[in-house]
Structures are given as structure tokens and as C-alpha cells.
C-alpha positions as CSV (number, residue, x, y, z in Angstrom):
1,X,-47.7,26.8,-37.5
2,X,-45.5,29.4,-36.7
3,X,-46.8,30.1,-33.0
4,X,-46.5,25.8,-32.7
5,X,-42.6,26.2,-33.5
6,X,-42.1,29.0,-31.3
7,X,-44.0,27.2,-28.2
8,X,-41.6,23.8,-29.0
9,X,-38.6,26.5,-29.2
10,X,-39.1,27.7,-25.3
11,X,-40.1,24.4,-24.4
12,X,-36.6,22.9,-25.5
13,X,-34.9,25.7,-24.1
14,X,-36.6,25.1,-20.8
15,X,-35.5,21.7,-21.2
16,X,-31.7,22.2,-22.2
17,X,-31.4,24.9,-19.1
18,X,-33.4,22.5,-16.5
19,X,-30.5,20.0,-17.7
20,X,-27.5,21.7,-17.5
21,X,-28.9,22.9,-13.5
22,X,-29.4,19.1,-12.8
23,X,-25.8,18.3,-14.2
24,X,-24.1,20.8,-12.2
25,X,-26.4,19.7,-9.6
26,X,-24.7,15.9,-9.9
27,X,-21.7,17.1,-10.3
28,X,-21.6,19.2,-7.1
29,X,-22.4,16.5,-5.5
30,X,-20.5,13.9,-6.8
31,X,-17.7,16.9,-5.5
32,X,-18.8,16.9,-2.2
33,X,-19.0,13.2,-2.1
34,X,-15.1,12.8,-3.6
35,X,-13.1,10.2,-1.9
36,X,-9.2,10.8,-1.4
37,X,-8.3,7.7,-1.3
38,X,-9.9,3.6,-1.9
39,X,-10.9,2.4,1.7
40,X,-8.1,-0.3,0.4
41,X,-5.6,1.5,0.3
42,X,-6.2,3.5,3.3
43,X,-6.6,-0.2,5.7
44,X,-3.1,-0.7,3.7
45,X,-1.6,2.7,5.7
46,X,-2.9,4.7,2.6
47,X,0.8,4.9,1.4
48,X,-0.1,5.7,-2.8
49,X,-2.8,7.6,-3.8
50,X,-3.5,9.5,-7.5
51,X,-5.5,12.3,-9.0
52,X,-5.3,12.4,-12.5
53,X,-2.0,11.5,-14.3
54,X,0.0,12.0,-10.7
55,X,1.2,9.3,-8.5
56,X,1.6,10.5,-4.6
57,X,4.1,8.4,-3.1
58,X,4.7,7.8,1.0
59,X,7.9,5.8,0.8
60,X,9.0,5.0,4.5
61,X,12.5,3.6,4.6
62,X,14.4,2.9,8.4
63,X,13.7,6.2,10.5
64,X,13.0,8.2,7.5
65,X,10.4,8.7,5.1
66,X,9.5,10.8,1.5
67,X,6.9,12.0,-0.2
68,X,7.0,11.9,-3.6
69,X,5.0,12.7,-6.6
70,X,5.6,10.8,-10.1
71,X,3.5,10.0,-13.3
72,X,2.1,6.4,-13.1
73,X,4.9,5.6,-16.2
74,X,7.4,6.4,-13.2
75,X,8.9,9.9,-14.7
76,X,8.9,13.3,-13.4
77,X,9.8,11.9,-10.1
78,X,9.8,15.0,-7.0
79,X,10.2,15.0,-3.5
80,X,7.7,17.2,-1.7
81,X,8.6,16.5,1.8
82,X,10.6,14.6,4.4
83,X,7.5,13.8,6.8
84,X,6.8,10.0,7.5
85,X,3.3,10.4,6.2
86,X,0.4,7.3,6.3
87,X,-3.0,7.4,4.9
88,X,-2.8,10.2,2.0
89,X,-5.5,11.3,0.4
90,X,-5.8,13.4,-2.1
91,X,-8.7,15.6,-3.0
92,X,-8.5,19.1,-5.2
93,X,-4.7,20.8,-4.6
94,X,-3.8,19.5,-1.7
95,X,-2.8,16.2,0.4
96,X,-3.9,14.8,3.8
97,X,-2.2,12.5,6.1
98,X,-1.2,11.6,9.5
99,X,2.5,12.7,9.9
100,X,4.4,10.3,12.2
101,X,7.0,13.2,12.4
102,X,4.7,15.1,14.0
103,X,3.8,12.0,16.7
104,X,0.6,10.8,14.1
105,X,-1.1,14.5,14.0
106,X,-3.1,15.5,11.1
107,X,-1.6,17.5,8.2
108,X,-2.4,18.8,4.6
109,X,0.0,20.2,2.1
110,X,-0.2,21.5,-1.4
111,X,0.5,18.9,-4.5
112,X,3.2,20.9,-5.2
113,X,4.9,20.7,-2.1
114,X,3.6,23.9,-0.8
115,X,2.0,25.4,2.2
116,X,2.2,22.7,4.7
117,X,-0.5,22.8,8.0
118,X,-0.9,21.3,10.9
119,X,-4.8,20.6,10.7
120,X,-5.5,19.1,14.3
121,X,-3.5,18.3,17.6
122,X,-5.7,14.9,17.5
123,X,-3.4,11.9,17.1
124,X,-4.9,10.1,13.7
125,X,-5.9,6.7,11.8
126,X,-8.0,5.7,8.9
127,X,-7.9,9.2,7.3
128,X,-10.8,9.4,4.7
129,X,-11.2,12.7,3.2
130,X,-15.2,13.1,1.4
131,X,-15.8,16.3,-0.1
132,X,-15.0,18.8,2.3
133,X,-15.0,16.2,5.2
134,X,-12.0,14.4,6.9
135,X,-13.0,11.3,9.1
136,X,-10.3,9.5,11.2
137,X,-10.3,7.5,14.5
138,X,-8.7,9.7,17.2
139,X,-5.8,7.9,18.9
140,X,-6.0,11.0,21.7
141,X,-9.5,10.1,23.1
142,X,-9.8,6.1,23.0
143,X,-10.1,5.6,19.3
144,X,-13.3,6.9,19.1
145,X,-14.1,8.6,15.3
146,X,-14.1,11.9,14.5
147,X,-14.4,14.2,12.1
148,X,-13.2,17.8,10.9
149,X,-13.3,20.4,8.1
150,X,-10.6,20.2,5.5
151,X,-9.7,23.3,6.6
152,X,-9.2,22.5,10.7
153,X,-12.6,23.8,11.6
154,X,-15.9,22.2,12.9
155,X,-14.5,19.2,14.8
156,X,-16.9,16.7,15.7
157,X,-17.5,13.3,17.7
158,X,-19.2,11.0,16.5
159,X,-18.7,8.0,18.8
160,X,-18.5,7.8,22.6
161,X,-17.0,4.9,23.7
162,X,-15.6,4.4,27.1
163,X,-12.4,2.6,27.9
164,X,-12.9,-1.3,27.8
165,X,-11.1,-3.5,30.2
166,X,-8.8,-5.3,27.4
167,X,-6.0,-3.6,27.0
168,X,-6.6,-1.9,23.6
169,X,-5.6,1.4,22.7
170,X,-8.2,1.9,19.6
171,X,-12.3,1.4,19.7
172,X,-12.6,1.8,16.5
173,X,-10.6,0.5,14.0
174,X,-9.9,0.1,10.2
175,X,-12.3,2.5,9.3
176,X,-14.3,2.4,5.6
177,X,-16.4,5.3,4.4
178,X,-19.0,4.5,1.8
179,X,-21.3,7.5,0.6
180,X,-22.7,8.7,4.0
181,X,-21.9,5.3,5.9
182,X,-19.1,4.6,7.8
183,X,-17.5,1.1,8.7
184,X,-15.3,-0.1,11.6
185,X,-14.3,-3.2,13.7
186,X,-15.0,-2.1,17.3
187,X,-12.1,-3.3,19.6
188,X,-14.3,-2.7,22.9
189,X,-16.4,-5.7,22.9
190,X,-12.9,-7.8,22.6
191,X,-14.7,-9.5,19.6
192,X,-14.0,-7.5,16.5
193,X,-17.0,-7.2,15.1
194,X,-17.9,-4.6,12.5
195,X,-20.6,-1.9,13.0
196,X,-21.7,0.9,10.5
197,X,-22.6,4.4,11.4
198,X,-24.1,7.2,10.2
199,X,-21.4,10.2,8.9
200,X,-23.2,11.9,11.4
201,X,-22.4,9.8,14.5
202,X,-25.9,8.7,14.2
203,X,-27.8,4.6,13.4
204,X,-25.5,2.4,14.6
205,X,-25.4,-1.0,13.7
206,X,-24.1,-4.1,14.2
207,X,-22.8,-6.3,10.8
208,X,-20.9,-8.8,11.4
209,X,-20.0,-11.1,14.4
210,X,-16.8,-12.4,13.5
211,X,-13.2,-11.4,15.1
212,X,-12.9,-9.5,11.7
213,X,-9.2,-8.1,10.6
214,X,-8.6,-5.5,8.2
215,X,-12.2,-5.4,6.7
216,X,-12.3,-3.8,3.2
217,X,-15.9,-2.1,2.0
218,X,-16.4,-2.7,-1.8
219,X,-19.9,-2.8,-3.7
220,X,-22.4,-4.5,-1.5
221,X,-19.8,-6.7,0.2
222,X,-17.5,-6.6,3.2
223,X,-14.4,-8.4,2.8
224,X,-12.1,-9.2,5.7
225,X,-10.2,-11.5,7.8
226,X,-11.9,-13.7,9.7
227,X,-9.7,-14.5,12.9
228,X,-12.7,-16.3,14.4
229,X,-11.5,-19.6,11.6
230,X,-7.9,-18.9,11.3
231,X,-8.1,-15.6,9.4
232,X,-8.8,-17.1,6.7
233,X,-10.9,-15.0,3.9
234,X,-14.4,-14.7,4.0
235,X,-17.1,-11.9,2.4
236,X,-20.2,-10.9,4.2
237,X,-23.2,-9.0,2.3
238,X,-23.9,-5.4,4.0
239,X,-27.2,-6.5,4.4
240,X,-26.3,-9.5,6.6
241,X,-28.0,-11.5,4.5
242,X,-24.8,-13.9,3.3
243,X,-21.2,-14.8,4.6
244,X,-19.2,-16.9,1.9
245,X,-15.7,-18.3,2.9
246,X,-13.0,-17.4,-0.6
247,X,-10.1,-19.6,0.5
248,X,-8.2,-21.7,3.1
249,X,-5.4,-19.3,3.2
250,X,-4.9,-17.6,6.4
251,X,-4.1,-14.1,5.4
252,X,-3.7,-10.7,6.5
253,X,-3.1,-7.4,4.0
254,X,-6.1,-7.7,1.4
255,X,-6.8,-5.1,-1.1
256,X,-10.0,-5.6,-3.4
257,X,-10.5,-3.5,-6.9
258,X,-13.2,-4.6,-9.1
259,X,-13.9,-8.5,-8.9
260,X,-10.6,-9.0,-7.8
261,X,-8.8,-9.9,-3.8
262,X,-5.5,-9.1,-3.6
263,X,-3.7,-10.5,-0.3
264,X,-0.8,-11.9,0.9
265,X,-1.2,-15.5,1.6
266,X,0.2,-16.3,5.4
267,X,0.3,-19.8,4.3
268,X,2.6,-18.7,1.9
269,X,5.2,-17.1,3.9
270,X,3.5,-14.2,3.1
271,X,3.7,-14.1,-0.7
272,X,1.4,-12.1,-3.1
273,X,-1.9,-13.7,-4.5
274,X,-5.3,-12.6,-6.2
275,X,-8.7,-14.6,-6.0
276,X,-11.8,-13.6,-7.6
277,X,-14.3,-11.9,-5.3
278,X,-16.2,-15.3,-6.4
279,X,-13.3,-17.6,-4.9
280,X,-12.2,-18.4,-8.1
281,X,-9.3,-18.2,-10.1
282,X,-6.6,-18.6,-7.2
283,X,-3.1,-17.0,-8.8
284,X,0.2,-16.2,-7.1
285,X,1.9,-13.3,-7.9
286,X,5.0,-13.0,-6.7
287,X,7.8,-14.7,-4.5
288,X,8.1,-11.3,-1.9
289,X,7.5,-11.1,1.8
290,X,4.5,-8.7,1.1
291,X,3.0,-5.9,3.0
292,X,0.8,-3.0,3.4
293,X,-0.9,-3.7,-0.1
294,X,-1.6,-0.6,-2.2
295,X,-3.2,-0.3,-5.9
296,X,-3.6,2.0,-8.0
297,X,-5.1,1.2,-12.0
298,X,-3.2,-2.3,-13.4
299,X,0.0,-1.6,-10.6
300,X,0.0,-2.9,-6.9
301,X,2.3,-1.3,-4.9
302,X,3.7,-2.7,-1.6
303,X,6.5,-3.3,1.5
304,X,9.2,-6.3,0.6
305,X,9.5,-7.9,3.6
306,X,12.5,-9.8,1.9
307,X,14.5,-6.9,1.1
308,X,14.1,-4.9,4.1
309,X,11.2,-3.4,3.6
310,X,12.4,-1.8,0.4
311,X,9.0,-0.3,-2.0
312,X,8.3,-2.6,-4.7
313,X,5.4,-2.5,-7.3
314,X,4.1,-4.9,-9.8
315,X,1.4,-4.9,-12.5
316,X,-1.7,-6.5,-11.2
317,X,-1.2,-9.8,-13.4
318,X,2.0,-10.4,-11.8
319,X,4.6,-9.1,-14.4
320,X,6.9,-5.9,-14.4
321,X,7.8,-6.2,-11.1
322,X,10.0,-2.5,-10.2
323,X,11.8,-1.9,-7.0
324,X,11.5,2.3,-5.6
325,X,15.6,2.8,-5.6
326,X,17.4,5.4,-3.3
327,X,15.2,5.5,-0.6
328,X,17.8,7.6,1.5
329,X,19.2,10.0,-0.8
330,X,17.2,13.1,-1.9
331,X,16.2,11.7,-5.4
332,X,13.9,8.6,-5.7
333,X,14.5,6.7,-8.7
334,X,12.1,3.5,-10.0
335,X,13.6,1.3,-12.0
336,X,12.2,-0.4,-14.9
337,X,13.9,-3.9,-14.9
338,X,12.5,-7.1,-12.7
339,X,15.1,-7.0,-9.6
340,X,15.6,-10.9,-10.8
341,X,16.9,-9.3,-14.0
342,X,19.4,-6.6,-12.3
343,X,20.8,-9.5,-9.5
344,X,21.8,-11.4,-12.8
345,X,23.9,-9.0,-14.6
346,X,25.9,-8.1,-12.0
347,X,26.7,-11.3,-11.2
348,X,29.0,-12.2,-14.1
349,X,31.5,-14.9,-12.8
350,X,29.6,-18.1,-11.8
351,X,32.4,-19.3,-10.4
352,X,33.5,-17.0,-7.7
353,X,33.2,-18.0,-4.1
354,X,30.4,-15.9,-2.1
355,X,31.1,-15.6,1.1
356,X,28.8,-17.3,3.5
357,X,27.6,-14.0,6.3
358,X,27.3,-15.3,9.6
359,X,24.4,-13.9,11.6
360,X,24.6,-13.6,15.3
361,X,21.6,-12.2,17.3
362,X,22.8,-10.5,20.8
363,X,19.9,-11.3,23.1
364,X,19.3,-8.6,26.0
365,X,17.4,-9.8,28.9
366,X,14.6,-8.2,30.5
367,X,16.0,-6.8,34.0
368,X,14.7,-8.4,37.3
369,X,11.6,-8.1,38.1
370,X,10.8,-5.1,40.7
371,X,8.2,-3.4,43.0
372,X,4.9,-5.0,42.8
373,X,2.1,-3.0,42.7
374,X,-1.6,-4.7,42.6
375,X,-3.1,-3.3,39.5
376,X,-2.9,-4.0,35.7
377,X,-2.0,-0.9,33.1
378,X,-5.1,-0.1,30.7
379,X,-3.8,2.9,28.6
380,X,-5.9,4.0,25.7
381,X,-3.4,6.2,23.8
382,X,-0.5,6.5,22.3
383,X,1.0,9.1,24.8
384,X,0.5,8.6,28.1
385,X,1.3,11.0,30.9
386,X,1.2,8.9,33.4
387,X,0.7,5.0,33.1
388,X,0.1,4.2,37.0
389,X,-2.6,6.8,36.7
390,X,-4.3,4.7,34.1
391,X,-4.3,1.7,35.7
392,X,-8.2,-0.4,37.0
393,X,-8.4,-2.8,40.4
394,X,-7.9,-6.3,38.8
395,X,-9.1,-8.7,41.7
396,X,-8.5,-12.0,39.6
397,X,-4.7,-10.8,38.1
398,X,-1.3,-12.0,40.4
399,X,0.5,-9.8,41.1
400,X,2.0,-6.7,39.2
401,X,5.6,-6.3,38.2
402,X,7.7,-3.8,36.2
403,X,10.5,-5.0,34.3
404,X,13.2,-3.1,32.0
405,X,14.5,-4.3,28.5
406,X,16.3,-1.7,25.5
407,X,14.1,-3.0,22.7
408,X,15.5,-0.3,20.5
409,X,19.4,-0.1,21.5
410,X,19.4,3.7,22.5
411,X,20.7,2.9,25.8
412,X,17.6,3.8,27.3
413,X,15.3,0.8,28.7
414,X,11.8,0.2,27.9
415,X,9.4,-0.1,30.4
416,X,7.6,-3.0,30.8
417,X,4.5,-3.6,33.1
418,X,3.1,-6.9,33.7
419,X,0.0,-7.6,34.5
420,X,-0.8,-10.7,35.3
421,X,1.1,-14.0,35.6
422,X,0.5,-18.1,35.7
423,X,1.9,-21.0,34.1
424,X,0.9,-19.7,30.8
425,X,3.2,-16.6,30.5
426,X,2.9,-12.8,32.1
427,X,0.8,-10.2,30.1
428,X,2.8,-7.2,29.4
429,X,2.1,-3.0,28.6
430,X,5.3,-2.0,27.2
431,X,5.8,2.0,26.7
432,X,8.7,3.8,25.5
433,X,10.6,6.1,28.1
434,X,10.5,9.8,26.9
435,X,11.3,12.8,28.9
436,X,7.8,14.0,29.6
437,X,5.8,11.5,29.1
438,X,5.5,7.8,27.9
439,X,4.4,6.2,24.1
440,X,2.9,3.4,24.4
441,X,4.4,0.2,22.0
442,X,1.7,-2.8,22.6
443,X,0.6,-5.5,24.6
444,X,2.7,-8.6,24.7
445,X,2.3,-12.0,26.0
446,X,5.3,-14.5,26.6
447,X,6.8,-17.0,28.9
448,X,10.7,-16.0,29.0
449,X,12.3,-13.5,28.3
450,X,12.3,-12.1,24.9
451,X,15.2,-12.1,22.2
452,X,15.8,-9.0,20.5
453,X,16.8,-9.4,17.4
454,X,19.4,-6.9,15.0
455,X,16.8,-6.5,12.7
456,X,14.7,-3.0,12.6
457,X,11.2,-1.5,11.3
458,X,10.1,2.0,13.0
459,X,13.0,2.1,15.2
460,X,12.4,-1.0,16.8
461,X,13.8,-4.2,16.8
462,X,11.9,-6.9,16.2
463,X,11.8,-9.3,18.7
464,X,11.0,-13.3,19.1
465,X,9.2,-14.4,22.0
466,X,7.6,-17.9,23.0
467,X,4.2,-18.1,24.9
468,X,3.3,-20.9,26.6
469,X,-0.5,-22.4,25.4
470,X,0.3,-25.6,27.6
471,X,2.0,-29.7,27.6
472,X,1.2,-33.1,26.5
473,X,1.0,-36.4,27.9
474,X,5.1,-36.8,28.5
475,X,4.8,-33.5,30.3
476,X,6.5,-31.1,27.9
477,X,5.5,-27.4,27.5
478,X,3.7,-26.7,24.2
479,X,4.4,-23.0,23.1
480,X,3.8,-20.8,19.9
481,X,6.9,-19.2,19.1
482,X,6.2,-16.2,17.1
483,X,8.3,-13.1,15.6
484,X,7.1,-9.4,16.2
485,X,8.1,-6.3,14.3
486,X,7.1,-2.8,15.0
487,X,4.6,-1.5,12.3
488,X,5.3,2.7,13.8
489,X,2.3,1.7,15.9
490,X,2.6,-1.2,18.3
491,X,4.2,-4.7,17.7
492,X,2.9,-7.2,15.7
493,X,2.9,-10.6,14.9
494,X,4.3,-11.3,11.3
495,X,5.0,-15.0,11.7
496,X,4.4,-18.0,14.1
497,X,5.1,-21.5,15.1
498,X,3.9,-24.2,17.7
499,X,7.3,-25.9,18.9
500,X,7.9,-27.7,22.8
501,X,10.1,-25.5,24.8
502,X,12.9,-28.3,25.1
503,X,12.8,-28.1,21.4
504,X,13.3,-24.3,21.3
505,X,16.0,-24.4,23.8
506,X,18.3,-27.2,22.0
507,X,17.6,-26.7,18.2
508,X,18.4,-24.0,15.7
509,X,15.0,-23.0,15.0
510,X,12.4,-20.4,13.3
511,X,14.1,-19.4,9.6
512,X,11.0,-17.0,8.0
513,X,11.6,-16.1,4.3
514,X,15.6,-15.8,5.4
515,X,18.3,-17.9,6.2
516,X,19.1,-16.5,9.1
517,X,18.5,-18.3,12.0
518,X,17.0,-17.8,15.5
519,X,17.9,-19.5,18.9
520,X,15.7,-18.2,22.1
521,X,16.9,-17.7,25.6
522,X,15.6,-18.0,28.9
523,X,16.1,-15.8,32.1
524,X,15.5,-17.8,35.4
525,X,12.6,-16.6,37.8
526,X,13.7,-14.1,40.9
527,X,11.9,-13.8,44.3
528,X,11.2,-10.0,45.1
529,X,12.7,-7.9,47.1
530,X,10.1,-5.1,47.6
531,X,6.6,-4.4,47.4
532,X,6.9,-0.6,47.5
533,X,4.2,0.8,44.1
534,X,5.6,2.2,40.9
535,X,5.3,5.7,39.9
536,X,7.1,7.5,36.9
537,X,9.5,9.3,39.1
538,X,11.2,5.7,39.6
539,X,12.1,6.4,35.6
540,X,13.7,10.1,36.2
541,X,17.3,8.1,36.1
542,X,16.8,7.1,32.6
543,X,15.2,10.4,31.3
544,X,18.1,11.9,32.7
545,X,20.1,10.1,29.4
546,X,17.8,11.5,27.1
547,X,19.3,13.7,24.8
């Protein structure tokens, strides 16, 4: 009896040891699988992320931004830096993002606001930091994906795609990891579609072929918008097996915790709703302008396009809205009343006169066009050296013109190449002037030329511009009129309208979310007076001005 209860002795201390190995086992990996961030947040520009009790906080306010650290009841608020930062992640005792500052490189600091590195030289997206992992799409080699040590070692490729003909700067885009898979719309195909890989570059496959926007990984599904039916909401199964349609909305920013999609409805003007991941239980949450849509547990955190951008939150059922006060100062406060709330109280006397502001939009024409050259600009990257040096033989493209316009009122003109022209518009590669080199801004398409309005994000103006899709039976030019903003990447489209262009030309017109209004003007169309080719010595004169 006694040699039976000594064998069942070593047997459950075999047991208990053989346990706690497998548990450390599980949790070493579960370690080394630790995400930074939710792949919804980081599609949303990854500006909160959390680790225990702590908030981290990229507020991004004019040409300036803050991170910040708070507790999620909005006390113990401190400033850690004064980087623009996107994409934070947040893994052990330290954060990783892509500082704008720094031109969009790759940096880590302490969560105390200590020891910040420089991790890479690699311009950077889609940050996702696993373990001791950090995978991003590298702006400085065509948007292919990468990945590199948390410490700045062992960088890899894992995708070798070549320049495409279309004029976009990143392959890969809005970039998921789940476990050891990795998700992205591929821009090179011009359709969209999303692929997986392996997290070793290897297995790739194709998932979905839809002209997919801001596609969000989440249990089994893919949710995105799908662009191919008026970007309206759909989920596909990883597996391929199903694609299910949620709502009619047309929509942009999505989010998706639990059985929940968050979005802002474009049908909306933009404002805040939830649907079930079933397509049920439609709600509207809020009255906002809403963008780049972050969450983190019951709060969702996001841009108000209505109040200039300003940092908002709410709690996920729509209540408690909070505005992030004193952006520009050095503290950050968050305060606890519904801005509805505040506007009231200090508004006491019902009966005093407000003064009616008059808006008035200066409108700077683009310059004349100039020296035709017979190719069409296909930069990859942000920073160019040399944009005549990047440009492909287009046999079927008119011919090319460069044209000047100050989108961003330093007194310096942007540079604007076109690259092909018609009764439909001219195609444009606009790029910032610098001293050595050029940034590129985006691809735009319009008939005239565009308005620049007094309005800002990034640095930019936004601007209005009308492109030409074509007439009717009394003759008269059909046109979607559309306003662009600057999101510190490229330009794009925030809100659009068909409209004839004799319509646009005599009526006040276009009033999103404001009551401001737009008019549009025209410049006329000027015969050339050389053909001699471009090159970026013809822009010493204006980096001359540079300061």
C-alpha cells in the first residue's frame, strides 16, 4: 500500500512539472506571437494603442503632433514626445511607429518617454509589431513588405514586386497580420485585390477579387470596402468560401471589435455608425465628420472633421462623447462633458446677435502650361531624386506638360506633371519642391484648374477640383466635383458630387458638413511656346527660396 502511494506521488509530480513546462511553453509563445496593436486600429493610422491600464495617445493637430500617455479614465495625462507619430504599437517597455518628423522612418521609444531610436532608414506603413517582429510596407522600395528585428537588426524582404505602370506609389497596402499570415490589397494589378502571405515572404495567395479599401482581418472574416459596388460594406470568408454585402452605405474608415463594424457612413456626410458583423442592428452614433477610427475596450476614438480635425472619443454605444483639449500647448487635457454640453453654458444670452463670418476662398491658378516632354511620371516613392528619371515611354498618352500651382502658400510652387490629356481632363503627378530632392503628393485628375481652398490638414490646403466623366443630350459637360484634403500622405477624396459645368460655373455650390461655401474657377487653355524636355534644374529658381 505504501509503495502504491509513493508510485502515485512521483507520478503526480511528473504531472504538475510536465504542466507548468507546457504553460510556460504557451505562454512563451503567446509572447512571441504579441500584437502591438488591432489590425483596426493600425488601417486607422494606429493613432491609440494600450497595454494594461495605459492609454498611448498620437494626437496630430495642424503641423504638429504629441504623444501622450493617460489611464483610460483620462487622468495622469503626460507628454512623451513632440514627433508626429502614426501606427503605434506597443509591445513590453517600449513604442513603435512611423515618425512623420523624421519623413515616415521607423522609430521606438521607451513608455516612459525615454531612449528614443531611429530603427531603420526605410520609409514606413502598416506597422505591426509580433513578438520580436516588426512588419511594415516600405515606402523606399515600391511598397513592397518588409520586416525587421525590434531591435533594427535582421531586415528582410518579403515581397518583390516591380513597378506597375499605374501611377501608384505603394504595392502593398493596408497591411493585416494574423498569427503567421499576413494580409494586403496589392495596388500593382490596378484592381485591389487582397492576397495573404506567409510571415516569411512565402505561399502567396490570392483572396479576394474586389477593388477592396481599407480591408480589416477579424476571426475568419475579411471586412472591407468594396469600391468595385460603390464602397459599400461587404465581408468575405478567409477561405473564399462566402462574400456577404452588410449595408448600402458607401463608406470608408471601418473598425471591427467583436461582432461589431464601426464606420463612418459616406452617405452620411461622414457620420459615425455600428452594424453587427451580421448586418443587423444598424445604429448612428454621432453627428461628427468622422475619421481615422480607433478603439480601444467600450471607447472609440477618432478625427472631427467638423471641428478641424480636433480628437474626439466616445463610448462605443454612442454616449460620453469627450473632446482631447489643448492640442498646441504642452499639456493635453480631456474633458469630461459632451462638447454639446460646454457650447451651451457659454452661451448664456439667447438674445445676442452672432455675427454672420463671411468666408472668402482666394483661388490661385495653376501657371501656363510649359515645355512638353513625351513621357508620363511613374514615381514609386515618397522621395524622389529625380522625377524625369522615373518616367516610362507612353505611346498612347498626348503630350506631356509641367505646370506650377502653391498648394500650400509657402511661396514656393508645386510641381505639377501631366501626363496625359483629352476631353475628359489631364492626369497629374504633383510633387512638392524641396532643396535636394522632390516628395511626392499624389495623382490627380481634373478638367480646370483647381481651387485652393484656406482650409489645412498636413500642411496642405485642400483643394476642389472638377473632372470631366462626359455630356448629355443638350450638349452640357457632366463632371464630378469632388473636395481633396491631404491625409500627410497624398491627397484624397473626402467628398464628391456630379453637377454640369455651367452649373458649377454660375451657382454657389458644394457646402460638406459646413456652411461655408465653394465657387470653382476656370483658367482658359494656352498654345505652347516650346518643346524643349524638363529636368529638375528648371526648379533651381524656386529652391533658391527655400529657407
Amino acid at each position: 500500500m505504501m509503495k502504491f502511494k509513493k508510485t502515485m506521488s512521483i507520478l503526480l509530480l511528473l504531472l504538475l512539472i510536465i504542466s507548468l513546462i507546457s504553460c510556460r511553453k504557451i505562454q512563451k509563445i503567446a509572447k512571441t506571437h504579441e500584437n502591438g496593436n488591432t489590425n483596426g486600429n493600425i488601417i486607422n493610422l494606429g493613432l491609440v494603442a494600450s497595454q494594461g491600464d495605459w492609454l498611448y495617445i498620437s494626437i496630430l493637430s495642424k503641423d504638429s503632433g504629441k504623444l501622450i500617455k493617460m489611464h483610460s479614465d483620462g487622468t495622469e495625462i503626460t507628454v512623451l514626445n513632440d514627433d508626429e507619430c502614426m501606427y503605434l504599437n506597443v509591445v513590453n517597455d517600449w513604442i513603435y511607429y512611423r515618425n512623420w518628423s523624421d519623413e515616415g522612418r521607423l522609430y521606438k521609444i521607451h513608455t516612459d518617454g525615454t531612449d528614443r531610436i531611429k530603427l531603420s532608414e526605410d520609409v514606413v506603413y502598416y506597422i505591426h509589431v509580433v513578438g520580436d517582429w516588426i512588419y511594415y510596407e516600405n515606402d523606399s522600395d515600391s511598397g513592397n513588405l518588409y520586416k525587421i528585428r525590434t531591435d533594427g537588426s535582421n531586415r528582410i524582404k518579403l515581397t518583390d514586386d516591380k513597378d506597375s505602370p499605374y501611377l501608384y506609389t505603394e504595392q502593398c497596402m493596408y497591411v493585416n497580420v494574423v498569427g503567421r499570415w499576413i494580409y494586403f490589397r496589392y495596388y500593382g494589378d490596378q484592381r485591389g485585390n487582397i492576397y495573404k502571405i506567409r510571415s516569411d515572404g512565402s505561399e502567396r495567395t490570392l483572396l479576394i477579387s474586389d477593388n477592396c479599401y481599407n480591408p480589416i482581418v477579424c476571426g475568419n472574416w475579411i471586412y472591407y470596402c468594396n469600391h468595385t459596388y460603390g464602397g459599400k460594406l461587404y465581408k468575405s470568408s478567409i477561405n473564399r468560401s462566402e462574400k456577404t454585402i452588410l449595408t448600402n452605405d458607401s463608406v470608408f474608415n471601418i473598425n471591427v471589435v467583436g461582432d461589431w463594424v464601426f464606420y463612418n457612413n459616406e452617405s452620411d456626410e461622414n457620420h459615425l455608425y455600428k452594424i453587427r458583423s451580421d448586418g443587423t442592428d444598424r445604429t448612428k452614433l454621432n453627428d461628427d465628420f468622422s475619421k481615422n477610427i480607433n478603439i480601444i475596450g467600450d471607447w472609440i476614438y477618432y478625427e472631427n472633421g467638423s471641428d478641424n480635425d480636433a480628437f474626439y472619443r466616445i463610448k462605443t454605444d454612442g454616449t460620453n462623447r469627450q473632446k482631447f483639449e489643448n492640442q498646441d500647448s504642452g499639456k493635453v487635457a480631456v474633458i469630461k462633458k459632451p462638447a454639446e454640453e460646454i457650447k451651451e453654458t457659454e452661451t448664456e444670452d439667447e438674445e445676442k446677435e452672432v455675427e454672420t463670418p463671411t468666408y472668402t476662398y482666394g483661388v490661385w491658378e495653376l501657371s501656363k502650361p510649359s515645355d512638353y516632354v513625351y513621357e508620363y511620371p511613374t514615381n514609386k516613392s515618397q522621395w524622389v531624386k529625380d522625377p524625369y528619371k522615373e518616367i516610362n515611354l507612353c505611346e498612347i498618352c498626348h503630350r506631356i506638360s509641367r505646370r506650377y500651382c502653391d498648394i500650400n502658400q509657402d511661396g514656393i510652387p508645386e510641381l505639377f506633371l501631366s501626363w496625359s490629356g483629352g476631353t475628359g481632363g489631364s492626369n497629374y503627378v504633383v510633387y512638392q519642391i524641396t532643396k535636394g530632392d522632390y516628395r511626392f503628393l499624389g495623382n490627380l485628375d481634373f478638367f480646370p484648374s483647381p481651387q485652393i481652398l484656406h482650409t489645412k490638414h498636413n500642411g496642405f490646403n485642400d483643394l476642389l477640383i472638377f473632372w470631366r466623366l462626359g455630356g448629355n443630350e443638350k450638349g452640357e459637360a457632366e463632371g464630378v466635383l469632388s473636395l481633396l484634403e491631404f491625409d500627410g500622405n497624398k491627397y484624397k477624396m473626402i467628398k464628391e458630387m456630379n453637377i454640369y459645368k455651367e452649373e458649377a460655373i454660375k451657382k454657389k455650390i458644394f457646402t460638406p458638413n459646413t456652411d461655408k461655401i465653394f465657387s470653382h474657377n476656370y483658367i482658359s487653355d494656352d498654345d505652347i511656346e516650346t518643346n524643349k524636355p524638363w529636368t529638375r534644374e528648371a526648379d533651381d529658381e524656386y529652391r533658391k527660396l527655400i529657407k
